[in-house]
SEKOL-638045 format. One record per residue (C-alpha): y, x, z. Coordinates in Angstrom, 2 decimals. Last residue first. Layout:
BEGIN
+---------+---------+---------+
:       Y :       X :       Z :
+---------+---------+---------+
:       Y :       X :       Z :
...
+---------+---------+---------+
***
This chain:
BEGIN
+---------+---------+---------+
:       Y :       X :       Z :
+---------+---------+---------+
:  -14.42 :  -50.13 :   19.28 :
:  -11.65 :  -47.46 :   19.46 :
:  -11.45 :  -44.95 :   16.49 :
:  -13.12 :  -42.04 :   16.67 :
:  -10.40 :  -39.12 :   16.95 :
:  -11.11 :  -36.45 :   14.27 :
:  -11.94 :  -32.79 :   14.74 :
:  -12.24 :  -30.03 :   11.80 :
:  -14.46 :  -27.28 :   12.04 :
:  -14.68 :  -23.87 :   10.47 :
:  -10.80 :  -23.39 :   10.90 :
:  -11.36 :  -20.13 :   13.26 :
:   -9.20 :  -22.11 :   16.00 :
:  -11.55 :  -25.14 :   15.37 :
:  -14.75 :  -23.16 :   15.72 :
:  -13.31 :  -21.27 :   18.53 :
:  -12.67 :  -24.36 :   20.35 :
:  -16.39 :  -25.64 :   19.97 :
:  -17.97 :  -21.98 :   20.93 :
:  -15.34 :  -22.69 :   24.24 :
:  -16.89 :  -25.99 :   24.35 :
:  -20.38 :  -24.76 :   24.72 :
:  -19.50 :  -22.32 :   27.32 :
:  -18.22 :  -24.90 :   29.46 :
:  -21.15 :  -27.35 :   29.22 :
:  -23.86 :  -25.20 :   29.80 :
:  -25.64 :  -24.81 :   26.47 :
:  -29.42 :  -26.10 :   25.98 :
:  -27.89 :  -28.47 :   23.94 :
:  -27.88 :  -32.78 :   24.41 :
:  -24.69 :  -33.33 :   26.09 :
:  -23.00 :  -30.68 :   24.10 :
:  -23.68 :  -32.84 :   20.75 :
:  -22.80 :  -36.17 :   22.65 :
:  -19.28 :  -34.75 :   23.41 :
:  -18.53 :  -33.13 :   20.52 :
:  -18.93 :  -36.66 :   18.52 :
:  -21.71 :  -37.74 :   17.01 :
:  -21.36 :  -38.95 :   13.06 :
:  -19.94 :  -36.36 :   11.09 :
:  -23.29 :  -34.36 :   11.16 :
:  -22.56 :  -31.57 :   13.02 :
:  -26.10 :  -30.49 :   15.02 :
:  -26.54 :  -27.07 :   13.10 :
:  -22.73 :  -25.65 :   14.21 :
:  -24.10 :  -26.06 :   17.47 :
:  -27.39 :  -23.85 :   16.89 :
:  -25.64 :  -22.17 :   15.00 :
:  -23.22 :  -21.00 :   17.69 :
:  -25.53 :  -20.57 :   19.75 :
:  -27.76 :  -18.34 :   17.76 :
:  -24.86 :  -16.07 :   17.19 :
:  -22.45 :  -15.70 :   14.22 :
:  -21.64 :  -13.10 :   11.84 :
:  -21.24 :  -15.31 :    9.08 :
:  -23.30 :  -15.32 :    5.42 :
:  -25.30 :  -18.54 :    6.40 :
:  -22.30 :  -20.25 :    7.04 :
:  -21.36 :  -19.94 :    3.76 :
:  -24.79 :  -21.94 :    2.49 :
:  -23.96 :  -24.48 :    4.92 :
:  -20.89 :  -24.79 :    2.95 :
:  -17.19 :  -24.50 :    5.00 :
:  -15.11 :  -26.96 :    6.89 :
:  -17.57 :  -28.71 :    8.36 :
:  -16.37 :  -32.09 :   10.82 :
:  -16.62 :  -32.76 :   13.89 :
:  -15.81 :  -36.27 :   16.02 :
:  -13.86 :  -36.77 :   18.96 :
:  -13.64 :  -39.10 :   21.12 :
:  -10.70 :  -39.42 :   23.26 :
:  -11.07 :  -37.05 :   25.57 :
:  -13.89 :  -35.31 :   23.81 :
:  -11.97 :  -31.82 :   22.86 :
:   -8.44 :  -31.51 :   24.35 :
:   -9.14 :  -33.12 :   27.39 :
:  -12.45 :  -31.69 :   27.82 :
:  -11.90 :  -28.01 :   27.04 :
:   -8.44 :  -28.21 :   29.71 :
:  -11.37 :  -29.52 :   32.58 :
:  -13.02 :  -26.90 :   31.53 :
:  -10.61 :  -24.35 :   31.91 :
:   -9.53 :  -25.37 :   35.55 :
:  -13.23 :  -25.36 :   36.19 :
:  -14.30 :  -22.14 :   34.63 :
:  -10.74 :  -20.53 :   36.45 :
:  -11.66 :  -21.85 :   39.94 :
:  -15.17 :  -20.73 :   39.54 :
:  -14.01 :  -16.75 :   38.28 :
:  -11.27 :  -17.07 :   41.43 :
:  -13.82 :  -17.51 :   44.02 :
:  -16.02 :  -15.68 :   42.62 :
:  -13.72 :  -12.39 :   42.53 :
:  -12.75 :  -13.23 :   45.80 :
:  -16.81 :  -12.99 :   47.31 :
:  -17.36 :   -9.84 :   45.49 :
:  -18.51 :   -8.65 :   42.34 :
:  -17.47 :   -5.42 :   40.83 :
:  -17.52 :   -5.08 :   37.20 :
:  -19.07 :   -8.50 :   36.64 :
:  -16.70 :  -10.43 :   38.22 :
:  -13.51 :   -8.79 :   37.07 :
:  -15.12 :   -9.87 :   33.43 :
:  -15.41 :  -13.02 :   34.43 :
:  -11.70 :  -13.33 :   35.82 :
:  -10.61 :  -11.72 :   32.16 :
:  -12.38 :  -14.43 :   30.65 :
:  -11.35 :  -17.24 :   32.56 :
:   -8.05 :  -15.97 :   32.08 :
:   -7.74 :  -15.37 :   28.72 :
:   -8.94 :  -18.62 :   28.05 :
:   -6.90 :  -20.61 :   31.18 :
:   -3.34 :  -19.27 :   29.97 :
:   -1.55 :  -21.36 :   31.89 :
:    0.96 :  -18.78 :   33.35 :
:   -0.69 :  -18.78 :   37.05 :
:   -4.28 :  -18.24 :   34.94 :
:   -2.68 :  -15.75 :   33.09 :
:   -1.89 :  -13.79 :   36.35 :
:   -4.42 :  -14.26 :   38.51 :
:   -6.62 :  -12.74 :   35.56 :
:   -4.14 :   -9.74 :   34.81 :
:   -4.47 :   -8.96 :   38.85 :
:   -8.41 :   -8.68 :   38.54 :
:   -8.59 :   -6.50 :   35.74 :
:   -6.37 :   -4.06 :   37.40 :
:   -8.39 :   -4.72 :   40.84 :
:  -12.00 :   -4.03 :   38.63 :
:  -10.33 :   -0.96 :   37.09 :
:   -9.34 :   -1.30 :   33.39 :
:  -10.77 :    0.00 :   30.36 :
:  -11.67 :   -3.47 :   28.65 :
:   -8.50 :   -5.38 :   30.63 :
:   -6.97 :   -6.43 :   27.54 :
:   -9.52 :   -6.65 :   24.56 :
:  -10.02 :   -3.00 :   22.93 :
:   -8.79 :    0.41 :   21.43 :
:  -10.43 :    3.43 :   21.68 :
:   -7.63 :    6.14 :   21.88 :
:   -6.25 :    8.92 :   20.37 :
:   -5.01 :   12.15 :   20.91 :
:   -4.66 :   14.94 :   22.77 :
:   -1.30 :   16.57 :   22.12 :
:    0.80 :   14.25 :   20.63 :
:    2.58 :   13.33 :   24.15 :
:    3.02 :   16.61 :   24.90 :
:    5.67 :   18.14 :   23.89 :
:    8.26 :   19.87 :   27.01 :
:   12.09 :   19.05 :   26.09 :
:   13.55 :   16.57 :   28.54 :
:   16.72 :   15.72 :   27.73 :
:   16.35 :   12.51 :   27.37 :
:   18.98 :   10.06 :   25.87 :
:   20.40 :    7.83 :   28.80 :
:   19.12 :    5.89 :   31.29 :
:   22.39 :    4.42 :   33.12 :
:   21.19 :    2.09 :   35.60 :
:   21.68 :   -1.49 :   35.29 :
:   24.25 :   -2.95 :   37.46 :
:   23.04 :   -4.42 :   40.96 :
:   21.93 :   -8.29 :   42.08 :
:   23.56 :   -9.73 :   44.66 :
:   21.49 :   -9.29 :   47.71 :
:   19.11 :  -12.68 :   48.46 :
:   16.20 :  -10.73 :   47.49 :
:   13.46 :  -11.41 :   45.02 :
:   10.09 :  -11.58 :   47.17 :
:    7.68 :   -8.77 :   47.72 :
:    4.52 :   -8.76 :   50.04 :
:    3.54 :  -12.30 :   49.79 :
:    0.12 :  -11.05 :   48.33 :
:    0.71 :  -12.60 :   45.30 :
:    4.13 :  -11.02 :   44.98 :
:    2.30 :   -7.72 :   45.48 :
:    0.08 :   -8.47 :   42.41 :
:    3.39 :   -9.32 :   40.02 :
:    5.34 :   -6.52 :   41.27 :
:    2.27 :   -4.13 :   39.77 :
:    2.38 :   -6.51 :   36.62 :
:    5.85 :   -5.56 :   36.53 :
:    6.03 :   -2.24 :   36.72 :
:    3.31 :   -1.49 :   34.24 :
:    5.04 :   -4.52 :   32.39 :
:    8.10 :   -2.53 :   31.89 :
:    6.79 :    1.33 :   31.33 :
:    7.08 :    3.16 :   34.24 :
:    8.88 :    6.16 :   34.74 :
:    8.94 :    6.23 :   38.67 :
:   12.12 :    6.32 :   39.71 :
:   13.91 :    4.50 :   36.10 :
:   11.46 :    1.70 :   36.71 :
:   12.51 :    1.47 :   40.45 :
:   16.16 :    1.25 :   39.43 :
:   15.46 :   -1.61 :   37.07 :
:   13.67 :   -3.31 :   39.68 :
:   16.54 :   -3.13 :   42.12 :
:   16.67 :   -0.25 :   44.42 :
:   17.58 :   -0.99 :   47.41 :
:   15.58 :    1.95 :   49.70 :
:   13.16 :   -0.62 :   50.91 :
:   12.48 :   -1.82 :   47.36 :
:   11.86 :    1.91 :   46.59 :
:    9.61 :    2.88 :   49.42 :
:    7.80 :   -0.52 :   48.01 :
:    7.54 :    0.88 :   44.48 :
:    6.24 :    4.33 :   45.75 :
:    3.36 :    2.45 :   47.99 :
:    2.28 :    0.22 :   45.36 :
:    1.92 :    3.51 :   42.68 :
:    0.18 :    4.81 :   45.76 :
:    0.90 :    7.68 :   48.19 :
:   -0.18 :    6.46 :   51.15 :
:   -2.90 :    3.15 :   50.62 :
:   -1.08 :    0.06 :   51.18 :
:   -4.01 :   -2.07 :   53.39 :
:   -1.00 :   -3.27 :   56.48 :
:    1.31 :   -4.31 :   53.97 :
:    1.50 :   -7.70 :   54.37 :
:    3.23 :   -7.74 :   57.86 :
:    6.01 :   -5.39 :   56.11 :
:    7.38 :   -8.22 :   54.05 :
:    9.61 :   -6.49 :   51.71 :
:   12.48 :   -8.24 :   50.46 :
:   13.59 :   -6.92 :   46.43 :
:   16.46 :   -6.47 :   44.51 :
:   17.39 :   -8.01 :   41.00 :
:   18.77 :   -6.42 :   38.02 :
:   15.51 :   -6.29 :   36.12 :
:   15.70 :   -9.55 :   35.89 :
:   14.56 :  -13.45 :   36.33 :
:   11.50 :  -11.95 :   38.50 :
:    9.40 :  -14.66 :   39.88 :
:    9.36 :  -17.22 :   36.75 :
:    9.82 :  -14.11 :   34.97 :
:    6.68 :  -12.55 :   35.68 :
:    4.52 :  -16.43 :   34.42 :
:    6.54 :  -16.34 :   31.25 :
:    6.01 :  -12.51 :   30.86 :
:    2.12 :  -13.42 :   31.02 :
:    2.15 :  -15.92 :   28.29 :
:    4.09 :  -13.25 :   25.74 :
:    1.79 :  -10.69 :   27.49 :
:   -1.66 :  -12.56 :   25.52 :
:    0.27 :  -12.32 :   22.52 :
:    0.83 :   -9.09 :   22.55 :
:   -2.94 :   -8.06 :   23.41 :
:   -4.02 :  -10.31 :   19.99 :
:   -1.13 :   -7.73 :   18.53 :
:   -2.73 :   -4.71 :   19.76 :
:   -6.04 :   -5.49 :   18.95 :
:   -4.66 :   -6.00 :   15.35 :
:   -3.19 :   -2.47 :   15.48 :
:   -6.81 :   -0.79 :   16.64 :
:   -6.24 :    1.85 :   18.34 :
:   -7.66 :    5.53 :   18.08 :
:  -10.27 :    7.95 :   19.91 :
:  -11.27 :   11.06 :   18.09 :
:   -9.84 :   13.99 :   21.05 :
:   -8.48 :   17.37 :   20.10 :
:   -7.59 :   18.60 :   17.24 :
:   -6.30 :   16.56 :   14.38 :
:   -6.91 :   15.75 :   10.67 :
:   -4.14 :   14.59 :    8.47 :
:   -4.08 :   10.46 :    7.29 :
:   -5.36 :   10.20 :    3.80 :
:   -3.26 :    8.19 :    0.68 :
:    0.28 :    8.03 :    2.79 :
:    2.75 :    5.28 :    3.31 :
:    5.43 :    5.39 :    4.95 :
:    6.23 :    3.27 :    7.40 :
:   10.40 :    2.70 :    8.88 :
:   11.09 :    0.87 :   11.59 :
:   14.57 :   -0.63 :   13.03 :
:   16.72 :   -1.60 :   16.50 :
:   17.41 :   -4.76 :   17.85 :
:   15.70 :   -7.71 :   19.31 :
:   13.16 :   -5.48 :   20.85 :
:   10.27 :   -7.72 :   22.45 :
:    7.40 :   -5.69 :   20.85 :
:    8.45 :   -2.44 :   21.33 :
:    6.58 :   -1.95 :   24.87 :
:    3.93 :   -3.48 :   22.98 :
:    3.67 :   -0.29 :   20.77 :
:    4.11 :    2.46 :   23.03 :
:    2.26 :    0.59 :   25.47 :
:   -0.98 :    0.58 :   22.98 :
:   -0.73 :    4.15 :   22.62 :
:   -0.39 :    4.97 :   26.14 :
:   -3.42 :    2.79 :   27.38 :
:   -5.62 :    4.38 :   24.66 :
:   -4.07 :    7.64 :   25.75 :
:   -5.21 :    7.00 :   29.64 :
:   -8.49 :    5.53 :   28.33 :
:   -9.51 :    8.57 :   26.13 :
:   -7.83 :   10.90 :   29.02 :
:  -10.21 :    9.29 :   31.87 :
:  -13.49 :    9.78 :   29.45 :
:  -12.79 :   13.37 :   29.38 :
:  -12.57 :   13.88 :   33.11 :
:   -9.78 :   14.69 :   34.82 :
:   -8.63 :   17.46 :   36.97 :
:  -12.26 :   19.63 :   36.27 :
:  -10.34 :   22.33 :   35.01 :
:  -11.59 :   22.05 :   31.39 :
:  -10.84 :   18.18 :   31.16 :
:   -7.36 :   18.81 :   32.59 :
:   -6.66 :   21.54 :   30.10 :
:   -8.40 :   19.90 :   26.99 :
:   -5.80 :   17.11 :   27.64 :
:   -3.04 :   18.86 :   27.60 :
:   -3.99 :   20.93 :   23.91 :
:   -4.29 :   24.87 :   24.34 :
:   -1.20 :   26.45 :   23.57 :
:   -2.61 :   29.17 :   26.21 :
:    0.42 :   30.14 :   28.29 :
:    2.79 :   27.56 :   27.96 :
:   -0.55 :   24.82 :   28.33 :
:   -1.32 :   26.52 :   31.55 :
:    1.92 :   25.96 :   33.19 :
:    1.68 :   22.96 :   31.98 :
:   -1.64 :   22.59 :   33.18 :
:   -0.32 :   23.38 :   36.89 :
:    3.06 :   20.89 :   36.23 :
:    0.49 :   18.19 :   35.88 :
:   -1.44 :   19.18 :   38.97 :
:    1.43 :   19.19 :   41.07 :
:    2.54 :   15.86 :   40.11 :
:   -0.71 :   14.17 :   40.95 :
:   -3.01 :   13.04 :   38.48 :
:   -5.42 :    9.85 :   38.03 :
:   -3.58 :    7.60 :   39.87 :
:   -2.55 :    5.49 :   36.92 :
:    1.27 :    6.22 :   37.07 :
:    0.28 :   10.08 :   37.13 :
:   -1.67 :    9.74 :   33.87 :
:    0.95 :    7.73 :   32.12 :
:    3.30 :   10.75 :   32.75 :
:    1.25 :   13.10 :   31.83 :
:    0.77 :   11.53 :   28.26 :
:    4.71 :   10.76 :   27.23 :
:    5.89 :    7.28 :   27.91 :
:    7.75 :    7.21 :   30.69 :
:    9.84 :   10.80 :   29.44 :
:   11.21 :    8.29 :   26.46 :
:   11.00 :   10.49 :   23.16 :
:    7.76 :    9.03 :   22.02 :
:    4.87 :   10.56 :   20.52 :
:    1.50 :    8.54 :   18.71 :
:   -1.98 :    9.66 :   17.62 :
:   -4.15 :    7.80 :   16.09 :
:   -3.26 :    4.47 :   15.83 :
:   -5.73 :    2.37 :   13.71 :
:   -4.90 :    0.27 :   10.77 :
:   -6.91 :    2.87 :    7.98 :
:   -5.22 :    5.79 :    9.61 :
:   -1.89 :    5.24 :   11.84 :
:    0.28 :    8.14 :   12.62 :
:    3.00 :    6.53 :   14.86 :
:    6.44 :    7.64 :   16.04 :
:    8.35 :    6.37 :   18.35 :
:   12.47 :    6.82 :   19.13 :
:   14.81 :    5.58 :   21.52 :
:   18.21 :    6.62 :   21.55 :
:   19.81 :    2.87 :   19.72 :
:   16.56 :    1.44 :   18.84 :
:   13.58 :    3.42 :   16.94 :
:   10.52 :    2.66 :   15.13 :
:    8.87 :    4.96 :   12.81 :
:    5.41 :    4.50 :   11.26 :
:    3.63 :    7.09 :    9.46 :
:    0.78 :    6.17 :    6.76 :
:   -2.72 :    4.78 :    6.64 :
:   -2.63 :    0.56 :    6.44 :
:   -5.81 :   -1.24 :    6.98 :
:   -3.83 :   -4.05 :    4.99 :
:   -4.33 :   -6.85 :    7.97 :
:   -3.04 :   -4.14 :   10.55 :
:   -0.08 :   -3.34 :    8.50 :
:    0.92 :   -6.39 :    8.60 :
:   -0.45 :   -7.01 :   11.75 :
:    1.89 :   -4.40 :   13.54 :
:    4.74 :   -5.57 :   11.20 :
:    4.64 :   -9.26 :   12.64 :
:    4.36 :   -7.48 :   16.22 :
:    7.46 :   -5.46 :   15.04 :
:    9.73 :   -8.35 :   14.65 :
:   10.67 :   -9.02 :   10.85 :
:   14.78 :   -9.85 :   10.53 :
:   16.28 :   -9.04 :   14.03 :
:   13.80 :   -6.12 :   13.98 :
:   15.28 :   -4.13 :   11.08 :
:   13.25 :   -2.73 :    7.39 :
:   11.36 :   -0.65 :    5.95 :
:    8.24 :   -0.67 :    3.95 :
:    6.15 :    2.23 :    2.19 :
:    3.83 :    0.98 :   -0.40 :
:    0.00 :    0.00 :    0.00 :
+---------+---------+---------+
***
């Protein structure tokens, strides 16, 4: 495909992102807005590797956000980098500070931020070129895929609804409830942001402390909120703190690599996985909620992670029911049986597919499968979102 340029108040960069996605697009993309500049190598609609001249966004600094590095052992393999010119990554893996799957997931993470991060500019511009092969590089094969991206996008636009509902800006400053805190572990990502909120900092301030990317921050705020640990304060709110151009001149956020992309939550920690549940379910979004609460569930199950996977299966089917048999609702086929035939899909969803006959309605047809009820309707739903099957009220007798 040909280069394309263009500015975000005309095509947002999520509608590029599948664009180029859709196309399996190789090439360089550029975004920037006012001082802030990204650049992307993308091969074949992946990301593979991916700089940024905002210090929150560069490798090391993602690392340390995560808990997986401390300060002093970042400015150790620095020190070691200056020496060698050996890639960041290969440093930590070779000196035991990481291990090798950590930096896959930690760039993963970064790559994908880089890009969602963008996602609600208003302003600003991108530039791709396009290119026939994408250059080899050292270190690390991992890369992103730009349509999981945008699915992931979509899932934040619901979750931003839910943050802002509790934090109307980044101007704001923050009550601590100090009875809540008693399990804050010293030293923490939680800890630093409280420290911060104690200090006055709003949440812009904090951001600028720690160099975290927005919904990093956020979704962080988010889980203490739900603990009653942070509330928005009754101070007037502060100016926005000056961030500036950086001037920080050290390279490494090309270094190591790539990432392997993936549904939200995929390379998450059971409590990270956890938190994005709670919050789509607060925002309405009962799919990706249910699904991220199961998945909490089966990395680490406990007695709260059941509670919350059972409330989300019944909030979500309860949602199924109303939208799919309530009235009565009748499938059609969209597509040839012999089309179906040539589809990825699973013996369930054949199975259901199998029993449309224009004549029972969903409800009768997951009455009668070997299909619990909830997981049946969710094959129904992606049927109709896919555009395989049509529904049609049944008229009243």
């Amino acid at each position: 495909m040909r280069g394309v340029s263009g500015d975000f108040s005309t095509m947002p960069l999520k509608d590029l992102v599948v664009h180029l996605g859709n196309r399996r697009a190789t090439g360089t993309l550029n975004v920037e807005r006012g001082d802030v500049r990204k650049q992307l190598l993308l091969r074949e609609g992946h990301v593979i590797t991916a700089s940024s001249n905002q210090p929150r966004e560069y490798f090391g600094q993602f690392l340390i956000n995560m808990g997986h590095l401390t300060e002093d052992q970042l400015e150790r393999a620095f020190a070691t980098q200056a020496e060698t010119h050996i890639l960041l990554g290969k440093i930590l893996i070779m000196t035991g500070s990481v291990t090798e799957t950590t930096v896959r997931t930690t760039l993963s993470h970064k790559f994908r931020e880089m890009l969602l991060d963008a996602f609600t500019w208003e302003e600003g511009g991108f530039d791709f070129r396009a290119t026939d092969e994408a250059p080899e590089l050292e270190g690390l094969d991992v890369s992103v895929d730009l349509l999981d991206v945008h699915r992931e996008g979509e899932f934040r636009e619901t979750a931003w609804q839910a943050i802002r509902a509790v934090f109307p800006s980044g101007a704001v400053r923050l009550e601590v409830n100090e009875r809540k805190l008693t399990d804050l572990k010293a030293g923490s990502m939680d800890d630093r942001i409280v420290q911060l909120a104690r200090e006055g900092h709003s949440i812009d301030g904090i951001a600028l402390a720690l160099h975290a990317t927005d919904f990093f921050l956020y979704q962080r705020l988010y889980a203490l909120y739900r603990q009653d640990a942070v509330k928005v304060s009754d101070l007037a709110p502060l100016p926005a703190p000056e961030r500036g151009a950086p001037t920080v001149v050290v390279v490494e956020e090309d270094d190591d690599d790539d990432a392997a992309g993936g549904v939200i939550g995929s390379e998450s920690s059971s409590d990270e996985v956890l938190q994005a549940a709670q919050l789509f379910l607060d925002a309405g979004n009962l799919r990706d909620g249910e699904a991220l609460a199961r998945r909490a569930h089966e990395i680490a199950p406990t007695e709260h992670t059941q509670k919350l996977l059972r409330d989300a299966e019944a909030r979500l089917l309860a949602d199924l029911r109303k939208a799919l048999m309530e009235p009565s609702r009748v499938p059609t086929l969209l597509v040839a049986a012999p089309h179906l035939k040539t589809l990825p899909l699973s013996s369930p969803e054949r199975y259901l597919l199998s029993r449309i006959d224009g004549k029972r309605d969903v409800a009768a047809i997951v009455h009668v499968s070997p299909l619990q009820e909830l997981e049946a309707l969710k094959f129904f739903q992606g049927f109709v979102d896919t555009g395989l099957v049509k529904l049609t009220s049944r008229p009243l007798s």
